[in-house]
C-alpha positions in Angstrom: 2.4 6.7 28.3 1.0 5.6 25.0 2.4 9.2 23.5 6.2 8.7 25.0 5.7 5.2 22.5 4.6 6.7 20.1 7.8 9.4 20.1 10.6 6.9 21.0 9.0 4.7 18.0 9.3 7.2 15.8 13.2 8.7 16.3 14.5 7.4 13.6 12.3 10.0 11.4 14.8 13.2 12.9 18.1 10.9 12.8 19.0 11.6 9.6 18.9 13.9 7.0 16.8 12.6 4.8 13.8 12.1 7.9 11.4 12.8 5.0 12.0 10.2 2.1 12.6 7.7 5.7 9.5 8.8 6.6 8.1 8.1 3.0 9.5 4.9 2.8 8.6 3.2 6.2 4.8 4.5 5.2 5.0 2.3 1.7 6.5 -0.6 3.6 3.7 -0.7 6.2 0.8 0.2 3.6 2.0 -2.9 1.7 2.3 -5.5 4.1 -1.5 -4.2 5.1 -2.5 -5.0 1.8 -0.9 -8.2 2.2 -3.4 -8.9 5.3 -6.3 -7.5 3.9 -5.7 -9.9 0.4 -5.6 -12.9 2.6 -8.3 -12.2 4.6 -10.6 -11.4 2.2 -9.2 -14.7 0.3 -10.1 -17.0 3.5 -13.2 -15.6 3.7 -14.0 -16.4 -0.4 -12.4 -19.5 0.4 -14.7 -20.8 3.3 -18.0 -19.2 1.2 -16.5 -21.2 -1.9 -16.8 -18.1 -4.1 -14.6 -18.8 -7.0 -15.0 -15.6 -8.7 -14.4 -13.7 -5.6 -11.0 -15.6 -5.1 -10.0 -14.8 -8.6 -11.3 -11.0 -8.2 -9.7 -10.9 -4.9 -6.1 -11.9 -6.5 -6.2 -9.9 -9.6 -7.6 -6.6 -7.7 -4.9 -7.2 -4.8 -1.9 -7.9 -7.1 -2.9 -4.6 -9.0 -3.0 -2.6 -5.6 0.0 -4.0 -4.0 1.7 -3.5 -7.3 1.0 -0.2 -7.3 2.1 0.6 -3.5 5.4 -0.6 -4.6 5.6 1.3 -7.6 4.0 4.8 -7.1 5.8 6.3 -10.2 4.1 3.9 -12.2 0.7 5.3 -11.3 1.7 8.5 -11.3 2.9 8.1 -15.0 -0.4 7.0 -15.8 -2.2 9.3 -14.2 -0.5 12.1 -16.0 -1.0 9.9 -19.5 -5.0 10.0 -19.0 -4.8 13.9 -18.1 -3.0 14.6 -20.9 -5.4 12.7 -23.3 -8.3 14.0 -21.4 -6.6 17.6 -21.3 -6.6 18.2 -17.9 
């Protein structure tokens, strides 16, 4: 049953032409909005313990991620900037 789900959830992948960059796309959305969760989870949790530096941590460290899950080209650009300084 579970498998039918999962391939009816998924149709939208094969409807078009571009089922790929879809595919891509979707992936980014979801990944983000995970981060979202995991940020304010891990916030409560500093919250309740009254960790100050983690809160602080926790936002700067979660902006950066979820920044970069909605700009992939922008870590990409700096990954090939370090490799080419490094020479790799």
């Amino acid at each position: 049953m579970s498998y039918y789900l999962l391939l009816a959830n998924n149709a939208f992948f094969v409807a078009a032409a571009n089922w790929g960059q879809s595919g891509a796309t979707w992936l980014l959305g979801q990944l983000k909005w995970l981060a979202f969760a995991f940020v304010g989870i891990s916030l409560a949790v500093s919250i309740l313990k009254k960790n100050t530096v983690g809160v602080v941590v926790t936002l700067l460290l979660g902006a950066l991620v979820i920044y970069f899950i909605g700009n992939p080209s922008k870590l990409e650009a700096i990954g090939n900037s370090l490799g080419q300084i490094f020479g790799f």
